[in-house]
N, C-alpha and C positions, 0 to 999 in steps of 0.2 A: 704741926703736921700730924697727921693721923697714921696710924699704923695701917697697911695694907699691904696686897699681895703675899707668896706663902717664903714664911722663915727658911734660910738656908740652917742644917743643924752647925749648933756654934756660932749663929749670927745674929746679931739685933739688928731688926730694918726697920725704918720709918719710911712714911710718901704720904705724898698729897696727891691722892688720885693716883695710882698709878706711878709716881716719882717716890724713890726710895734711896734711903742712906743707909748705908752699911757700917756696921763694926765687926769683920769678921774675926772670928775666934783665931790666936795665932800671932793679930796684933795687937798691939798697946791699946788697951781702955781709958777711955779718956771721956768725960764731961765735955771736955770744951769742940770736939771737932769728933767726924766718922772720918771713913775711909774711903769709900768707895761713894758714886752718886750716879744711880743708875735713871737716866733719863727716856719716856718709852716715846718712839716715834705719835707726833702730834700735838708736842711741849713746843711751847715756842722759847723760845731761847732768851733771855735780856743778858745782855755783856754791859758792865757799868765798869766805864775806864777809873784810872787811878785819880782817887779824889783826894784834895789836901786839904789844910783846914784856911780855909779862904772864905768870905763875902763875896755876894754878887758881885763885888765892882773888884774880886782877885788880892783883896787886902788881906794878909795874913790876922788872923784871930787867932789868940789864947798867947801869944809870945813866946816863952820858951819855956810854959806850962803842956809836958807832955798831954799828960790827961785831960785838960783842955781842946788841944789839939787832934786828941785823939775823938773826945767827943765830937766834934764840931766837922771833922772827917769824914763820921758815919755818919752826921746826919746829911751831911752832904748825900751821901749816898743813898740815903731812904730821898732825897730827894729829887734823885736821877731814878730809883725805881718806879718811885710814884707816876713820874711822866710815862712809864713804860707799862702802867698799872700794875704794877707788882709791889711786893712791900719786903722786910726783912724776915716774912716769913716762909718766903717765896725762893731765897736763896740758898743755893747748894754748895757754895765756893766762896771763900774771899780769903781775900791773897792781899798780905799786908805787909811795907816796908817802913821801917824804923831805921833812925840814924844811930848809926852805933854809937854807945856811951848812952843810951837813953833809957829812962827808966819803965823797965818792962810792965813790971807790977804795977805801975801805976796807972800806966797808959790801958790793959788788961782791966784793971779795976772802975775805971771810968766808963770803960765799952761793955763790958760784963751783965749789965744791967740791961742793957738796952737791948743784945743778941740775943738773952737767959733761953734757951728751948731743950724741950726732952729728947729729943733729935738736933742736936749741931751739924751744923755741914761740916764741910770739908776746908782744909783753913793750911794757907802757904803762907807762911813768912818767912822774911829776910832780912840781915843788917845790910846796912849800905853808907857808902863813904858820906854823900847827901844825898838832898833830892833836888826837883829842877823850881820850887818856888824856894828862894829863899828865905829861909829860916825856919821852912816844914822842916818837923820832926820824924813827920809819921806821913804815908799815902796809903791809901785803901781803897781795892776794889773789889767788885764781886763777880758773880754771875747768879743769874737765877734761872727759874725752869719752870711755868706755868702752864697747866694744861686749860685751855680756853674754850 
């Protein structure tokens, strides 16, 4: 994303056109995620539901290799944006669920690479008892924000 629009003082902003992420001064600094995602009327919106790590035909991939799973998740996801023409550059939010007991670090360490941006979006996670494909680890979803 490219820097745009004018800095609030104490805040780093990024946008693409117009779409800007926040880390304002006050909160936690962090690499991985902003704060805020200020979207300006005339983005169109992509909402991409919770994706798990599955094949076309809903077969669970990576077995009870987090990391795996975790990979195999997001690409799912670039490949629900792509239909929507958007990419993981595109994204302002994704909101991630892990089965507790699972390893964070590792799952973080597999996806790391693939999200790396000097603006991060804004990023929900949560443990949870399971999820509804048996034997995910991990679900992820996004949103994004494209100005067209």
């Amino acid at each position: 994303m490219n820097t745009s629009g004018t800095d609030t003082p104490g805040t780093d902003t990024a946008g693409t056109a117009g779409i800007q992420l926040l880390r304002p001064a006050g909160l936690v600094s962090s690499p991985a995620f902003s704060h805020v995602a200020v979207v300006p009327p005339g983005a169109t919106t992509i909402y991409v539901g919770g994706q798990n790590s599955v094949d076309a035909d809903g077969s669970l991939v990576g077995g009870d290799d987090v990391a795996a799973q975790s990979v195999r998740a997001v690409e799912n996801v670039g490949t629900a944006l792509a239909a929507a023409g958007a990419t993981f550059a595109d994204v302002i939010q994704w909101t991630v669920l892990f089965v507790d007991g699972v390893d964070l670090t590792a799952a973080y360490g597999a996806i790391a690479p693939l999200l790396a941006s000097d603006e991060p979006p804004l990023v929900v996670g949560a443990r949870v008892a399971g999820l509804g494909v048996p034997g995910a680890l991990i679900e992820v979803s996004a949103i994004a924000a494209v100005l067209r």
